[in-house]
C-alpha positions in Angstrom: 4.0 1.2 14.0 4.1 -1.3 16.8 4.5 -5.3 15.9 1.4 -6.0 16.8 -0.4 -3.7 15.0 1.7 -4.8 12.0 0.7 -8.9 12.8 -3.2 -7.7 13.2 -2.9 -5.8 9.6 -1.4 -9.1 8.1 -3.1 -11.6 9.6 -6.3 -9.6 8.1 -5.3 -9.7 4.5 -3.5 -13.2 4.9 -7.8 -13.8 5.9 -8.6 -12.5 2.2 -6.6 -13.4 0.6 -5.2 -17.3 1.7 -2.8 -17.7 -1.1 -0.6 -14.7 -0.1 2.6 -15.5 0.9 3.3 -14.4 4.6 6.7 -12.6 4.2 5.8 -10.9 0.8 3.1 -9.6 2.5 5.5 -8.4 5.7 7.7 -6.8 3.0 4.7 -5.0 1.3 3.4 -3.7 4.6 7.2 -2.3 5.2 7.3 -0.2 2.0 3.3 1.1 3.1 4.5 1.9 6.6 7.8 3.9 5.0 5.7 5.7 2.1 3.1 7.0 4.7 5.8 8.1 7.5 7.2 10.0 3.9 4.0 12.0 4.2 4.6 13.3 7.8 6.7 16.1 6.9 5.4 18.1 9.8 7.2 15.6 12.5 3.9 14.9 14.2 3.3 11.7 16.0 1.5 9.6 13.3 -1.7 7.8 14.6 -1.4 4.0 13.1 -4.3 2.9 14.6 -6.4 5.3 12.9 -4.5 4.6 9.2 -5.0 0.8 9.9 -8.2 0.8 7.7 -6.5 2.4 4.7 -3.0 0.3 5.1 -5.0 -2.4 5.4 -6.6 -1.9 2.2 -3.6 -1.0 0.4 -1.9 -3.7 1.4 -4.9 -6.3 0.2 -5.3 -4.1 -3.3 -0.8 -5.1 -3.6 -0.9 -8.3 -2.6 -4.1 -8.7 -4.7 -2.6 -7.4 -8.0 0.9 -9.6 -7.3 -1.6 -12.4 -7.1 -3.5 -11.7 -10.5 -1.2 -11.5 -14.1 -2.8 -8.6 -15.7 -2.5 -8.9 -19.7 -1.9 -5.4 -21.3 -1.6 -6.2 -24.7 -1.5 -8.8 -27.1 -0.1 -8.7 -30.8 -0.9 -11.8 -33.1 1.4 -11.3 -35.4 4.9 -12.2 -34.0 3.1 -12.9 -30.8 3.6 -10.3 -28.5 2.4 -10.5 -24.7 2.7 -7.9 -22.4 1.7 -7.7 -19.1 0.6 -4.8 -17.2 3.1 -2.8 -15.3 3.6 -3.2 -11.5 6.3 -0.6 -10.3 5.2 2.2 -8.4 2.3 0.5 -7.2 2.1 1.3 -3.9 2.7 5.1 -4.3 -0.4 4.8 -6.6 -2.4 3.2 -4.5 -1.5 5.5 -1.6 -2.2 8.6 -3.9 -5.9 7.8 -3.6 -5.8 8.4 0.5 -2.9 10.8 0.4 -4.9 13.9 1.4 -7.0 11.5 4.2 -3.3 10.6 5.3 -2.0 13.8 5.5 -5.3 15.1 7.6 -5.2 12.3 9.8 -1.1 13.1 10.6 -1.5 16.5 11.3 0.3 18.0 8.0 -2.6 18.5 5.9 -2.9 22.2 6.2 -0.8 24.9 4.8 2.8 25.7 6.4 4.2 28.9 6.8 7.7 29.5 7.7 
């Protein structure tokens, strides 16, 4: 993915959401563009302008849950706070496009070897 392609996609979500933090955002977008090369196990060319719309929206849905604490439980008796869990969150975010990536990249198909 080119640099500028990469500025467009964060100056997008930095739109959305103002309170983002630019480099957090730069380092989000990093781990997206390295999950979704991860897919293209077929070597083909992958076609970032077409994926901007889904990394774009993966990286607001991120940067939108860092942004919000999410309570996951709360005990009254010794008072216990939990909040919700946040690792592996771009590989589950990703999971809902995975088969749109795949197609779009060329490797969606079955392989035989």
């Amino acid at each position: 993915m080119d640099d500028s392609l990469k500025e467009k996609i964060i100056a997008s979500v930095s739109a959305q959401l103002p309170d983002a933090n630019k480099e957090r955002l730069e380092t989000l977008l990093e781990l997206i563009v390295l999950e979704v090369e991860s897919y293209n196990t077929c070597g083909n060319d992958v076609p970032w302008e077409k994926l901007q719309g889904v990394i774009t929206e993966v990286l607001y849905q991120s940067a939108n849950d860092e942004l919000k604490t999410v309570v996951a439980s709360v005990k009254r008796g010794d008072t216990t706070i939990s909040y919700a869990s946040k690792t592996s969150m771009i590989q589950g975010l990703l999971v809902n496009y995975l088969d749109l990536i795949k197609r779009t990249i060329g490797c969606g198909g079955l392989e035989f070897f």
